[in-house]
C-alpha positions in Angstrom: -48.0 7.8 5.6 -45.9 4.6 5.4 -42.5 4.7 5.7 -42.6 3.0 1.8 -44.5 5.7 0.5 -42.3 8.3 2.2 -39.5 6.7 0.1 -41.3 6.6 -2.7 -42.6 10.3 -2.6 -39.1 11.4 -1.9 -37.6 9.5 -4.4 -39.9 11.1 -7.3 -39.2 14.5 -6.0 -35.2 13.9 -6.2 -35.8 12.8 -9.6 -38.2 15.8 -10.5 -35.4 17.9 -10.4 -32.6 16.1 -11.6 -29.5 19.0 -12.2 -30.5 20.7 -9.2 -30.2 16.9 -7.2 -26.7 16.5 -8.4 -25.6 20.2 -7.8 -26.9 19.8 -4.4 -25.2 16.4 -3.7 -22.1 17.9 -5.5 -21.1 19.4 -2.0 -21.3 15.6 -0.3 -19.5 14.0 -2.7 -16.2 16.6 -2.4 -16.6 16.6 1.4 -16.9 12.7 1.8 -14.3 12.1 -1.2 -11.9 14.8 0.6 -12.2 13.0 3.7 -11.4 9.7 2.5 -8.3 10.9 0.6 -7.0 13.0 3.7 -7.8 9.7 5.9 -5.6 7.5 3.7 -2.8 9.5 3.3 -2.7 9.6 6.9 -3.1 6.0 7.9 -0.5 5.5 4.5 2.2 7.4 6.6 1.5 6.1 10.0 1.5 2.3 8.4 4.8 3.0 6.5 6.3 4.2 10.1 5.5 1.5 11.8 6.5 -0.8 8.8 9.7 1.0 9.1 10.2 0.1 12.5 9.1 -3.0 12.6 11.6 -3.7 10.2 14.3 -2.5 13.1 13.8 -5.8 15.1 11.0 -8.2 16.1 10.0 -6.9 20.3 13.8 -5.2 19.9 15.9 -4.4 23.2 19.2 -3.1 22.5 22.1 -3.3 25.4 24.2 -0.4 24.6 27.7 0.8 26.3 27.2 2.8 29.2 28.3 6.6 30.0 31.8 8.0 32.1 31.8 11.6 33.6 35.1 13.6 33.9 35.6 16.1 36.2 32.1 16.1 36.9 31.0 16.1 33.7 28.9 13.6 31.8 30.9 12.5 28.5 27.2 11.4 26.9 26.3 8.1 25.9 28.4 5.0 24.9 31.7 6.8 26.3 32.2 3.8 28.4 32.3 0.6 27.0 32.7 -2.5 29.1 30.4 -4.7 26.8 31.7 -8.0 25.4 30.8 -11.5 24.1 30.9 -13.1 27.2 27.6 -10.1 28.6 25.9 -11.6 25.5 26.6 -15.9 26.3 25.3 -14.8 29.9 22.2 -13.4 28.5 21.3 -16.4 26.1 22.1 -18.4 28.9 20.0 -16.9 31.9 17.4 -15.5 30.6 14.1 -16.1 30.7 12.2 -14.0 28.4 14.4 -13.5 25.7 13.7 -15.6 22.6 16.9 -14.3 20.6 20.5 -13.0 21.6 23.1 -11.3 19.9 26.0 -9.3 19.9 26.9 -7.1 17.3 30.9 -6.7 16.4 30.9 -3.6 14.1 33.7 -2.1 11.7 33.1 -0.1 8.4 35.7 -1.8 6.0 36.6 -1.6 2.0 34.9 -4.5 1.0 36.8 -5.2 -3.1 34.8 -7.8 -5.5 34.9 -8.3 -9.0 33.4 -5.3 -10.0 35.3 -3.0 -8.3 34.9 -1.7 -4.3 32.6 -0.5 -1.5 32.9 0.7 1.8 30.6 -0.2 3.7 29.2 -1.8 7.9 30.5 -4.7 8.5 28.5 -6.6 11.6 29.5 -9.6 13.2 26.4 -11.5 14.8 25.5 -14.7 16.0 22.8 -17.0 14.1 19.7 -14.7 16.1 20.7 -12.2 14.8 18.4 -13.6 11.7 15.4 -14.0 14.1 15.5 -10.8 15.7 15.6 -9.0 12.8 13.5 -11.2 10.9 15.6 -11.1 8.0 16.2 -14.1 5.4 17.9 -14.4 2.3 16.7 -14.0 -1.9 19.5 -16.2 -2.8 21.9 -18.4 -0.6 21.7 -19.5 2.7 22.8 -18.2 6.1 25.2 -19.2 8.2 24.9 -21.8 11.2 26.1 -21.9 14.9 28.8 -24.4 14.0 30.0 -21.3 11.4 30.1 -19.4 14.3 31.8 -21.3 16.6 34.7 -22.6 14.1 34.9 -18.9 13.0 34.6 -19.5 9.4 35.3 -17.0 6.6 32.1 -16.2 5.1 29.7 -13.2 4.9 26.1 -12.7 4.0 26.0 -9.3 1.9 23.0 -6.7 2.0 21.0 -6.1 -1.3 23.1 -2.4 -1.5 26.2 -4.0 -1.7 25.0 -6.8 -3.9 24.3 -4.6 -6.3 28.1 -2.2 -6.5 29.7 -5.7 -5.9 27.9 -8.1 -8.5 25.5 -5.8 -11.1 23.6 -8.2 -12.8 24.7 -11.3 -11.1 24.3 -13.2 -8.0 26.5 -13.1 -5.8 26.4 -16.5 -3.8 29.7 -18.2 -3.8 31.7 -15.3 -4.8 35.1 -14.4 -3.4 35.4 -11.0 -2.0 38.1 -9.0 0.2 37.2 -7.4 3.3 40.2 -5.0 4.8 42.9 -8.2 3.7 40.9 -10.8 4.2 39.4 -13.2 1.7 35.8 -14.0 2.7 33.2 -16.5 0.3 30.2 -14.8 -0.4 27.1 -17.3 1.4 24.0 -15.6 0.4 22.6 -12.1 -0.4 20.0 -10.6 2.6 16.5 -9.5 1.6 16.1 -5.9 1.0 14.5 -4.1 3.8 15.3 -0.3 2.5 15.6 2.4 4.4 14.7 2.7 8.5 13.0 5.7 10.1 16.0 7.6 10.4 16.9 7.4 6.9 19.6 4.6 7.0 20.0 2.2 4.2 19.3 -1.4 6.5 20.8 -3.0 3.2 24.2 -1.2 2.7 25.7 -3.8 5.3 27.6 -7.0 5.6 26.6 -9.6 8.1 29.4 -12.5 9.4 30.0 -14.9 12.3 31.1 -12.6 15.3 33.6 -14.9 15.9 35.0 -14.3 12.3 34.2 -10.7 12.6 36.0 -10.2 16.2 39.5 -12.1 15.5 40.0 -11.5 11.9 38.9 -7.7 11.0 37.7 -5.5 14.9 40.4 -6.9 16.9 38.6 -5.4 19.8 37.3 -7.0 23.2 34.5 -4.8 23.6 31.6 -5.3 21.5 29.1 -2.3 20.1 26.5 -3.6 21.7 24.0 -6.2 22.3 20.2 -7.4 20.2 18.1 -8.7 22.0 14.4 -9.9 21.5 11.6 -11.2 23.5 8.2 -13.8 23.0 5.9 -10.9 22.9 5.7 -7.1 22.6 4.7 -7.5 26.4 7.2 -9.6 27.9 9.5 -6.3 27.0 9.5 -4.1 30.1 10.3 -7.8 32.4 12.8 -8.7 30.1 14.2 -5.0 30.3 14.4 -5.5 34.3 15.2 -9.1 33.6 18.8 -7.4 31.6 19.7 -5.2 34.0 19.7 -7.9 36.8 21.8 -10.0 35.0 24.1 -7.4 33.7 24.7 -5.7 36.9 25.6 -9.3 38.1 27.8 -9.8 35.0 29.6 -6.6 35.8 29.8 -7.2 40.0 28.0 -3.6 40.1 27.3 -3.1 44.1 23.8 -1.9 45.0 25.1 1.8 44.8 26.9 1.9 41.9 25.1 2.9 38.5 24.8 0.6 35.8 27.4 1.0 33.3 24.9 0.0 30.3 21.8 1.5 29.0 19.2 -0.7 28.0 16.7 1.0 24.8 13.6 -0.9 23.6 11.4 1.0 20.4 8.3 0.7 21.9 8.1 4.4 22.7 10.1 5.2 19.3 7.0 3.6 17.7 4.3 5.0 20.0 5.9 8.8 19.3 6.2 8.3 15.5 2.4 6.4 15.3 1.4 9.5 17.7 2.2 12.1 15.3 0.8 10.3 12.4 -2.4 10.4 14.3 -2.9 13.9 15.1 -1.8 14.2 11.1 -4.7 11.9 10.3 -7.0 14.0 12.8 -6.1 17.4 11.7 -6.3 16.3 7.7 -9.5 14.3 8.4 -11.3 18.0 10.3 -9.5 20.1 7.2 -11.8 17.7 4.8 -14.5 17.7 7.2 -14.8 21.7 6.1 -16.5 20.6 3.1 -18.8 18.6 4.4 -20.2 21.1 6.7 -20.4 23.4 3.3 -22.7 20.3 1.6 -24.4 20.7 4.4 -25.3 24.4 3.8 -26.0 23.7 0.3 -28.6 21.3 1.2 -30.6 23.5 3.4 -30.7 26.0 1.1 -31.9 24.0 -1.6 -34.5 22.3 0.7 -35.6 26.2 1.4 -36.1 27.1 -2.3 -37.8 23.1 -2.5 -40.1 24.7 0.2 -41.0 27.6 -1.2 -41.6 26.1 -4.8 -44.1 23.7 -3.4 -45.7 25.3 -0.7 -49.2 24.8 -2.6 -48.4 20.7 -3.0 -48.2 21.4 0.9 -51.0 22.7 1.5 -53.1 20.7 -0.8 -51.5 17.1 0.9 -52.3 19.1 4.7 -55.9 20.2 3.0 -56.6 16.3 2.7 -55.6 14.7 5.6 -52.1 14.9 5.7 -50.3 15.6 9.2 -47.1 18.4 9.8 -45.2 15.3 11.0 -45.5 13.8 7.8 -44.7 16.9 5.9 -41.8 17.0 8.3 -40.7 13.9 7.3 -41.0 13.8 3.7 -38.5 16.6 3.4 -36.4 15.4 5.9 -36.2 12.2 3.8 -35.4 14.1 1.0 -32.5 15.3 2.7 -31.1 12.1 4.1 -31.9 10.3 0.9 -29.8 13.1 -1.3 -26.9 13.0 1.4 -26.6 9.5 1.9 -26.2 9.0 -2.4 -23.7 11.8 -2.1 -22.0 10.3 0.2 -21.6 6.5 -1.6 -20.5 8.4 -4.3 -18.1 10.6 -2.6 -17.0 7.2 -1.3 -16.2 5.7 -4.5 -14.3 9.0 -5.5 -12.2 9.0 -2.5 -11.4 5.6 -3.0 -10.9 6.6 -6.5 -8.4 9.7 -5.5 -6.6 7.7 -2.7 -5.5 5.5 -5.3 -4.7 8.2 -8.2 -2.5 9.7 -5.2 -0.6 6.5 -4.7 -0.2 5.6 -8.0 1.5 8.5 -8.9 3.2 10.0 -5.8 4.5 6.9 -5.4 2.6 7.3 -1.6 1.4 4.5 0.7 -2.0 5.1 1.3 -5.0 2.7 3.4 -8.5 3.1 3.5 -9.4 1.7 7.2 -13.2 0.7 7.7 -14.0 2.8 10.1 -12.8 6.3 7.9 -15.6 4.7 5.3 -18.3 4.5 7.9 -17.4 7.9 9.1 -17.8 9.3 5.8 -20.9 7.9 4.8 -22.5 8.1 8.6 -21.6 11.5 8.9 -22.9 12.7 5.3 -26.3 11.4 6.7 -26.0 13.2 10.1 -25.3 16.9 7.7 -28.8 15.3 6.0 -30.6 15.2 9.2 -28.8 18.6 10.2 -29.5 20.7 7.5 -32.5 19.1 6.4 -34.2 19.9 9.8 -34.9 23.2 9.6 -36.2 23.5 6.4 -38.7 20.5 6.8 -39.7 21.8 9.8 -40.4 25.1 7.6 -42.8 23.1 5.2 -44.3 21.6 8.4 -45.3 24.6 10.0 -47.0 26.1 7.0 -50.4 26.8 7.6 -53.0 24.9 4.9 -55.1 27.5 3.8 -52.2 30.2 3.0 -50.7 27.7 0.8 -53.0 27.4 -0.7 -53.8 30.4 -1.4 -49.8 30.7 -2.3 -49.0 31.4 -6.3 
């Protein structure tokens, strides 16, 4: 027989037996559907992580204060700080695969505006400081390098502190008061919400180092140093490329350690996306469960298909028909029935994944490949399951069946 008239032959037999079709895809759709859902969720969480982090710095490297030991002890990290503005100039001056330097002059003040007051970070950054987090403004502008070298009064407020400052109003070219000093309000920063740790990026203030350094820190040492690169890998030469120049900046011998440490979030990211994925795997085989179960409900179906029409069988082998093409009219059957239930199952996990988000308030993403998956594997359960019992039909000998009632 023609592959056409397979089609055709199993199509009429699906549709012979209509209930007993859907009860039998039933099993498909749920397993696909489940498998989509659980996918989503997954890749939701690993894509809000990585969002998250992204949102840190762009190709971040952060030059943080070194370690002291006393009495043989090691007092843990950033117990030794010799970092200061001048580590930073040499930086943005020598290097060669950084596209953005900053320092960072922190203090956590009581900032007072019209509204009443907040306490709240107060960081002192150079103009890159923009680029490497890639952060701009909703209303305002920011400041410029001649702010920063004239050391200008102004400040650049978060979205958190927008919003205990000035409800309701915008902010831009307001006076407010940080510690006792009177600052004009330049713009309000874009929200970026909370980071992987749980820290509000937007309860913050952001000045002119300059400004933040002589009028509120006081303090030579800076808290440490932002750094970004071209591309995610110029990182590790750029990392080698700091500790050079560092060492040199410090006059560190070729014994001494460095009195630094130098972080990147590359592995940050690849620990946090790692997790996400085994998630994704283990949620993805839980669904899968369901599939296999389909996959028995099939075969069982196919039997009791087998049975009922063991005298069609031997009437088609009576004429001329072949076991092959018994074999593979059944096992058509079965790929045709799991393939349907999987497109549906398909449109219900798509369906569910977006129930879930709605109202969970969840991030979830269908990738491509969890939709091929899905639907490929639903037809690999059809060939599976659907074996067994068309080899059945195939192997029936002509003249019992038809003597079968």
């Amino acid at each position: 027989m023609t592959q056409r008239t397979l089609l055709r032959l199993a199509w009429q037999s699906i549709l012979k037996n209509k209930m007993r079709t859907l009860l039998t895809m039933l099993g498909i759709v749920i397993g696909v559907g489940a498998v989509i859902v659980m996918v989503a969720v997954g890749q939701g969480a690993q894509a809000q992580i990585e969002a998250q982090i992204s949102s840190l710095g762009t190709n971040l490297i952060i030059v943080l204060p070194g370690s002291i030991a006393q009495g043989g002890v090691s007092q843990g990290a950033a117990t030794f700080n010799r970092l200061s503005i001048q580590d930073a100039e040499k930086l943005k001056r020598e290097g060669t695969t950084f596209a953005a330097v900053s320092p960072v002059v922190s203090t956590r003040l009581v900032v007072i505006g019209p509204q009443g007051n907040w306490r709240t970070s107060i960081n002192g950054v150079s103009t890159d400081y923009f680029t490497i987090r890639d952060w701009t403004v909703t209303s305002g502008a920011i400041f410029v390098d001649a702010d920063v070298t004239s050391g200008r009064k102004i400040a650049v407020i978060g979205a958190t502190v927008a919003k205990q400052l000035f409800p309701g109003q915008d902010a831009t070219g307001a006076q407010i008061q940080i510690g006792h000093v009177p600052f004009t309000v330049l713009g309000v920063l874009v929200a970026k919400g909370q980071n992987a740790g749980g820290q509000d990026q937007d309860d913050v203030i952001l000045m002119p180092y300059t400004t933040a350094q002589t009028r509120l820190s006081g303090n030579v040492r800076i808290g440490q140093i932002l750094v970004s690169t071209f591309t995610p890998g110029d990182i590790p030469a750029a990392q080698n490329e700091i500790t050079s120049i560092m060492r040199e900046a410090h006059r560190l011998g070729d014994g001494a350690d460095d009195d630094f440490t130098v972080r990147n979030q590359t592995e940050i990211a690849k620990a946090a996306t790692s997790t996400t994925s085994v998630m994704s795997g283990l949620l993805a085989a839980i669904a899968s469960v369901s599939l296999i179960v389909g996959g028995i409900g099939i075969m069982n179906i196919m039997l009791v298909s087998v049975t009922e029409r063991t005298r069609e069988i031997g009437i088609r082998m009576a004429i001329g028909a072949r076991g092959s093409d018994v074999l593979t009219q059944f096992l058509v059957e079965s790929i045709v029935i799991s393939i349907l239930g999987g497109i549906v199952g398909l449109f219900a996990g798509y369906g569910g994944a977006m129930a879930l988000a709605h109202f969970t308030g969840w991030n979830t993403v269908v990738p491509p490949s969890a939709v091929l998956m899905a639907v490929g594997f639903s037809g690999a359960v059809g060939v599976f399951f659907g074996y067994y019992p068309a080899r059945k039909a195939a192997a029936l000998n002509p003249i019992e069946a038809l003597r079968y009632e």
